[in-house]
C-alpha positions as CSV (number, residue, x, y, z in Angstrom):
1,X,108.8,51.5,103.0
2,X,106.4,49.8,105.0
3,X,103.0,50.2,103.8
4,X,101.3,50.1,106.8
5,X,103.0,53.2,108.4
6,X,102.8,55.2,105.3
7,X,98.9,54.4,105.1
8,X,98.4,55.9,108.7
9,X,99.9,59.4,107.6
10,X,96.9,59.1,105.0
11,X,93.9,60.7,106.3
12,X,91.1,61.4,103.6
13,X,87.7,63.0,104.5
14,X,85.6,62.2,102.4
15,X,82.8,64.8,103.6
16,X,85.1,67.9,102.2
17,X,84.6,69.3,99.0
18,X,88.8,69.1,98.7
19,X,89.1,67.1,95.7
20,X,90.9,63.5,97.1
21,X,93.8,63.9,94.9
22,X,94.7,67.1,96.7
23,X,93.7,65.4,100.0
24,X,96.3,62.7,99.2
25,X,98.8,65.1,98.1
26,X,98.1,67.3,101.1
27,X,98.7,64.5,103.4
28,X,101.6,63.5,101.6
29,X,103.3,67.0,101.7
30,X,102.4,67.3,105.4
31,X,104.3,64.2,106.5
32,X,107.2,65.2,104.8
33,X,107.2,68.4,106.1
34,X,107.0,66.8,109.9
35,X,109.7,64.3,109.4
36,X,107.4,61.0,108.8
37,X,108.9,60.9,104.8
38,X,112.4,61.8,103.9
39,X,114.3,62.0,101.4
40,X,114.2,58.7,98.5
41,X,111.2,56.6,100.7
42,X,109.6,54.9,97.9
43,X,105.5,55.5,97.9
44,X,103.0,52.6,97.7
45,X,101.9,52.3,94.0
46,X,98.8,53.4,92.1
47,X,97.5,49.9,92.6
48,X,97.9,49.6,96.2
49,X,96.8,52.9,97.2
50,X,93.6,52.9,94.9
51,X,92.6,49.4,96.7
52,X,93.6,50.7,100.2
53,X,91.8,54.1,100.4
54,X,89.0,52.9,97.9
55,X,90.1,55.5,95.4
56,X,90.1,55.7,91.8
57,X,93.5,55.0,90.2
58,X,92.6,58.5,88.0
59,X,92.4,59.9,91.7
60,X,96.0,58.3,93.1
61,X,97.7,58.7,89.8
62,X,96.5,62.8,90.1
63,X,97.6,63.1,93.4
64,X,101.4,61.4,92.9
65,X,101.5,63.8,89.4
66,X,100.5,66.9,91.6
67,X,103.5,66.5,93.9
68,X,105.8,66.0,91.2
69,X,105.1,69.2,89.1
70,X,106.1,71.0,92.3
71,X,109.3,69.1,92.8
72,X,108.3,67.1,96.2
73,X,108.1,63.4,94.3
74,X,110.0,61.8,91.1
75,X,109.7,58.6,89.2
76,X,111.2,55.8,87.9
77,X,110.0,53.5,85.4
78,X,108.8,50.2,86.8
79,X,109.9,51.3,90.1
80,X,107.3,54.0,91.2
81,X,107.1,57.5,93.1
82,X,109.7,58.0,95.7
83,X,110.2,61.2,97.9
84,X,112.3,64.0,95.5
85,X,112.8,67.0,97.5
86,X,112.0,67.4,101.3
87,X,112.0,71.7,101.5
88,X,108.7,72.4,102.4
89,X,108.9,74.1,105.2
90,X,107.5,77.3,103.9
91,X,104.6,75.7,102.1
92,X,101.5,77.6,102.4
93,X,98.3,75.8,103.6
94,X,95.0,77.2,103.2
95,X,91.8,76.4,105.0
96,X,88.9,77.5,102.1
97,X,85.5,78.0,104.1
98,X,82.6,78.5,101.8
99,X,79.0,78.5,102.9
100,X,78.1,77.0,99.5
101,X,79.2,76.1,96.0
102,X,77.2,78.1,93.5
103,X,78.3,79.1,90.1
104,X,79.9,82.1,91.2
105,X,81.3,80.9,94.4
106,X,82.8,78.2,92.0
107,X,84.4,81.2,90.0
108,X,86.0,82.8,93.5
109,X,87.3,79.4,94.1
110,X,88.7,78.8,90.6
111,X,90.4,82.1,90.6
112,X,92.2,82.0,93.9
113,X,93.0,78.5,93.1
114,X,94.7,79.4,89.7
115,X,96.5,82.6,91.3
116,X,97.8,81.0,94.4
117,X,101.1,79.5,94.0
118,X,101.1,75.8,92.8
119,X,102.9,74.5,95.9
120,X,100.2,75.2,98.3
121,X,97.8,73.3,100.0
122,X,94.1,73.7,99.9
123,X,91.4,72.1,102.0
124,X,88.0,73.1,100.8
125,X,84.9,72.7,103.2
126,X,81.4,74.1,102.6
127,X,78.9,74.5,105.8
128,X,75.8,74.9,103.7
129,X,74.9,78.6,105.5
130,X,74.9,76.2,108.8
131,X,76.8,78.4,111.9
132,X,77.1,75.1,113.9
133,X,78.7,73.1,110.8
134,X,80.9,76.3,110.2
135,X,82.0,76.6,113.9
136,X,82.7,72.8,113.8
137,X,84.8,72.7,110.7
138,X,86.7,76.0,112.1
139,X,87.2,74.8,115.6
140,X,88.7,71.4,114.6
141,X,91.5,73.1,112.3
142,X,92.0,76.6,114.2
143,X,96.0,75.9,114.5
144,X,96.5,73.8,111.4
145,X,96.7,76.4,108.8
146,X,98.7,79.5,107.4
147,X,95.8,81.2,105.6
148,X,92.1,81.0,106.5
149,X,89.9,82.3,103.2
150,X,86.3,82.1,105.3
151,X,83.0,82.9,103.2
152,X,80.4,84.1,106.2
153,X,77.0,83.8,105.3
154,X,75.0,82.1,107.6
155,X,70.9,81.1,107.9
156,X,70.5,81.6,111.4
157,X,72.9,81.2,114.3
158,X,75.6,83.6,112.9
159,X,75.1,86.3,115.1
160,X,78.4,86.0,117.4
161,X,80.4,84.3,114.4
162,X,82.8,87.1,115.0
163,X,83.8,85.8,118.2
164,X,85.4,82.5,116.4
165,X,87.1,84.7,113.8
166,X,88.4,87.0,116.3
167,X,90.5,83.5,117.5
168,X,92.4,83.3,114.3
169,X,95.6,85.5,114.4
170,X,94.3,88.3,112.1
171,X,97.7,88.0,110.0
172,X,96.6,84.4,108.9
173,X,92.4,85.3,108.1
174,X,91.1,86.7,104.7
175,X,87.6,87.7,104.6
176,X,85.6,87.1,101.2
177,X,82.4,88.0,99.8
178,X,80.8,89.4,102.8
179,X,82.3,91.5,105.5
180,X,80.2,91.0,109.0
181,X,80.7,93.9,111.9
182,X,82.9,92.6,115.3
183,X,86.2,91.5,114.0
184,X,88.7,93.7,115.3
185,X,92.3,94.2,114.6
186,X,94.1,94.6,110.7
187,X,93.0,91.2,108.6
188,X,92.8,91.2,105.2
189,X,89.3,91.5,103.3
190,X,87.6,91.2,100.0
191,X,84.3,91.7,99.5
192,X,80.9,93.7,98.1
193,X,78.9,96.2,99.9
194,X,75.6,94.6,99.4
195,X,73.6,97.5,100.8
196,X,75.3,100.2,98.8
197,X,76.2,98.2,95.7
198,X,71.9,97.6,94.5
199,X,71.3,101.2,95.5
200,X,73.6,102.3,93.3
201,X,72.7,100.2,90.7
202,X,69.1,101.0,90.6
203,X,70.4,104.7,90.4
204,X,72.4,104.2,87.3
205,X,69.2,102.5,85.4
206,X,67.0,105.3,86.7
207,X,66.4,106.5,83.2
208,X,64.9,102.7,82.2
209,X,63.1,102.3,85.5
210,X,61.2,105.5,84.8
211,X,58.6,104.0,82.5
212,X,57.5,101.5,85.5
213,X,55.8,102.2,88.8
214,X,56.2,98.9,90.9
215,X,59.6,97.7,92.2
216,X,59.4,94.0,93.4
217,X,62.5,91.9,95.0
218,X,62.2,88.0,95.2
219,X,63.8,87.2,98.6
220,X,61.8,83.5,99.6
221,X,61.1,82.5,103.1
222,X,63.4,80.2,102.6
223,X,66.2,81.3,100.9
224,X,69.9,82.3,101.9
225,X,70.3,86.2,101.4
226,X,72.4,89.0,102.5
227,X,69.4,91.2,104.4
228,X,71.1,94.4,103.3
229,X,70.6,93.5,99.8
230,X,67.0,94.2,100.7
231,X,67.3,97.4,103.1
232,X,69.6,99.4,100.2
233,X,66.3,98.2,97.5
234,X,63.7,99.7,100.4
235,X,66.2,103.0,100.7
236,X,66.1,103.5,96.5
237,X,62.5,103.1,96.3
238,X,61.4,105.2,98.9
239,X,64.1,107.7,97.8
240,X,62.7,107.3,94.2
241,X,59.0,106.7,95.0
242,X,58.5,103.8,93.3
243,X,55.6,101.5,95.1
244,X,57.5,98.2,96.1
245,X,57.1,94.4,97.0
246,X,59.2,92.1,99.1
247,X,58.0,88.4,97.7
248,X,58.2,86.1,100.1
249,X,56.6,83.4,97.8
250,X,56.7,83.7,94.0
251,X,54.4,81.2,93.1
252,X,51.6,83.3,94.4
253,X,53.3,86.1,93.1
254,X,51.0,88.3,90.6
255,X,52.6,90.2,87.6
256,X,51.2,93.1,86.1
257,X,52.3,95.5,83.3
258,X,54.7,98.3,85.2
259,X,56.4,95.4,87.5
260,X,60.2,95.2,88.0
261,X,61.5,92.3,89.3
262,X,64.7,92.0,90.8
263,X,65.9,87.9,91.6
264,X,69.0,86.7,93.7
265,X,69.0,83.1,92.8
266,X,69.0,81.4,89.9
267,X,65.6,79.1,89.9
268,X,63.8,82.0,90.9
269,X,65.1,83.9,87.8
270,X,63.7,80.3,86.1
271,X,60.2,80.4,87.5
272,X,59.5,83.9,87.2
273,X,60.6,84.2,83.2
274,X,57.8,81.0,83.3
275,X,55.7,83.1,84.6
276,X,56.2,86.4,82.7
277,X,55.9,84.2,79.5
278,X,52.4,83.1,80.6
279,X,51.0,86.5,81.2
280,X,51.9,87.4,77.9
281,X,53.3,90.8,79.0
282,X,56.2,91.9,76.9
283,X,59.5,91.8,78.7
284,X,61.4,95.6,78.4
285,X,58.2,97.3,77.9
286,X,55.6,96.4,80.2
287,X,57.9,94.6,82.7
288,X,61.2,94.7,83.4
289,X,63.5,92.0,84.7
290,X,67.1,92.0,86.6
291,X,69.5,89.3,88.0
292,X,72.2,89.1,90.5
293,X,75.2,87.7,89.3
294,X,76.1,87.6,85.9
295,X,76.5,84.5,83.4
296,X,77.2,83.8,80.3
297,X,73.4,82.6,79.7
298,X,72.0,85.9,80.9
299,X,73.5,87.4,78.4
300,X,71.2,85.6,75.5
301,X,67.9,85.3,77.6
302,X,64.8,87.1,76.8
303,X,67.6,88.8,74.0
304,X,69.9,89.4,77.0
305,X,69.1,90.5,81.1
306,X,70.3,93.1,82.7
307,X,72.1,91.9,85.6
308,X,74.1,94.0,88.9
309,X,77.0,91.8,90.1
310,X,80.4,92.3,91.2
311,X,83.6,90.4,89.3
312,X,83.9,87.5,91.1
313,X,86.7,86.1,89.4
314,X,88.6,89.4,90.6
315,X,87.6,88.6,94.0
316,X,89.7,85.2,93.9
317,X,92.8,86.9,91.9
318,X,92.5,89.5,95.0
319,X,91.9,87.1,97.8
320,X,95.1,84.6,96.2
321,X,97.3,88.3,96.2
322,X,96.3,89.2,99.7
323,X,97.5,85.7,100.9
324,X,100.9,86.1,98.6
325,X,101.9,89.5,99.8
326,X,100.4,89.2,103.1
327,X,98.1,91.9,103.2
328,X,95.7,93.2,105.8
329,X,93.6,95.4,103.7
330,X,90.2,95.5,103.2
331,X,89.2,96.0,99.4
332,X,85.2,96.5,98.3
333,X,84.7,95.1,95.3
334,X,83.5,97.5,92.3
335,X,80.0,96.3,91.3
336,X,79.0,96.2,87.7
337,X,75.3,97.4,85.9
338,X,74.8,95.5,82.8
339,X,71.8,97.0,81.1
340,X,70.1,94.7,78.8
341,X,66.4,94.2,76.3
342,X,64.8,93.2,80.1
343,X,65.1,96.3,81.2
């Protein structure tokens, strides 16, 4: 086919956090399904489309193999890819909308990704908490997409987000992680009660917290948070009278024997074992540590941490199922206590 037309089907951005093979296959799959490919057009080969988008051949080679173990392309030996199978009409195509790409956002994705059927397309954007990058992204690709999966966390700005959300037909929007208050109508939603989920969590480990007196939260002035994460610890420790700190800078932060220290991210967790292991208070005894989010490291730390987190890998096999059986329910996620020697 000619080259030069096929290449203008091609469009890859490479500002989105969509890997390019799937990019290229998305393209690809999208041309076909509007009528620009049909049925036996040959494809440009490896070479050629490695040198014209500036692509690895790894990358072009990925995309072409994609297509083919769903059926759209075949081969033939020293003649190339070529168009198989034209029937994608019913493809689903899935705008991913993440405010960032942390080890257990990475999980979420992983998990919808493997649970989703194979023949959909993905595009996978991150706005970096920024409401005016997340508005942008959204605004551009409002009627491109089945499925919108949108992750709303946001530093500042956020406040009317629901107004754009309210745009998307609710039948085609899935809301993960965090459920914010203004979207009307039935849409589907998975995702963790932030305020309710630490105060219950602190209640379950009310027997350990017993031999301490000082609760203290690392939220930094500069760091991305859900706020009610911080009004359910205020409620338990009033409710419990336990004295209680909101650090707003650890590195002036004092530690003293009856401390607990709860972190949300993962260098603070970092910094604060530092300084714990300089004040030469015993960890479990005479202060007590705990983590959001579990990992597989937190589990050997310090001889384990206890961490609260919800099971984020469930919340991707439940966002993928919401999208397959076209759902419109809302689903909290169970949260999980994992007591440990920090505690």
């Amino acid at each position: 086919m000619n080259l030069k037309k096929f290449y203008k089907y091609i469009d890859l951005n490479y500002y989105s956090a969509t890997p390019k093979y799937l990019q290229l296959a998305n393209a690809i799959t999208k041309a076909i399904d509007e009528g620009k490919l049909t049925k036996g057009d040959m494809l440009p080969s490896i070479n050629e489309l490695s040198y014209e988008f500036e692509i690895s051949r790894d990358t072009a080679e990925k995309g072409y193999k994609h297509l083919k173990n769903i059926g759209i392309l075949s081969s033939v030996a020293g003649k190339g890819y070529f168009v198989k199978d034209t029937e994608v009409d019913n493809q689903l195509k899935i705008l991913m909308l993440f405010n960032k790409l942390s080890p257990h956002k990475k999980v979420i994705y992983d998990s919808f990704v493997a649970n989703i059927t194979p023949t959909a397309a993905i595009d996978f954007f991150i706005y970096n908490n920024d409401f005016a990058v997340f508005k942008r992204i959204l605004s551009a690709r409002i009627d491109n997409y089945t499925h919108y999966l949108v992750m709303p966390h946001f530093k500042d700005g956020g406040e009317n987000a629901y107004e754009l959300l309210n745009s998307i037909p609710k039948h085609k929007l899935i809301v993960v992680d965090k459920l914010i208050p203004g979207i009307t109508g039935d849409f589907a939603a998975v995702y963790q009660n932030f305020e309710k989920d630490i105060y219950n969590a602190l209640e379950k480990a009310l027997p350990l917290l017993s031999k301490y007196h000082t609760m203290k939260i690392v939220c930094l002035e500069y760091a991305i948070y859900p706020k009610e994460i911080v009004k359910g610890f205020l409620n338990f420790c009033r409710q419990y009278a336990f004295n209680y700190v909101v650090i707003k800078d650890l590195h002036s932060a004092t530690i003293e024997a009856g401390d607990v220290f709860i972190t949300h991210m993962e260098n603070d967790l970092v910094e604060l074992i530092e300084k714990i292991l300089a004040s030469n208070l015993q960890v479990g005894k005479e202060v007590g540590v705990i983590s959001y989010n579990e990992s597989p490291l937190k589990r050997i730390i310090l001889n384990g941490i206890t961490t609260i987190s919800t099971d984020f890998q469930q919340m991707g096999e439940r966002a993928a199922k919401a999208v397959l059986e076209k759902s419109t329910t809302r689903e909290e996620m169970p949260f999980n206590l994992n007591l440990r020697a920090s505690l």
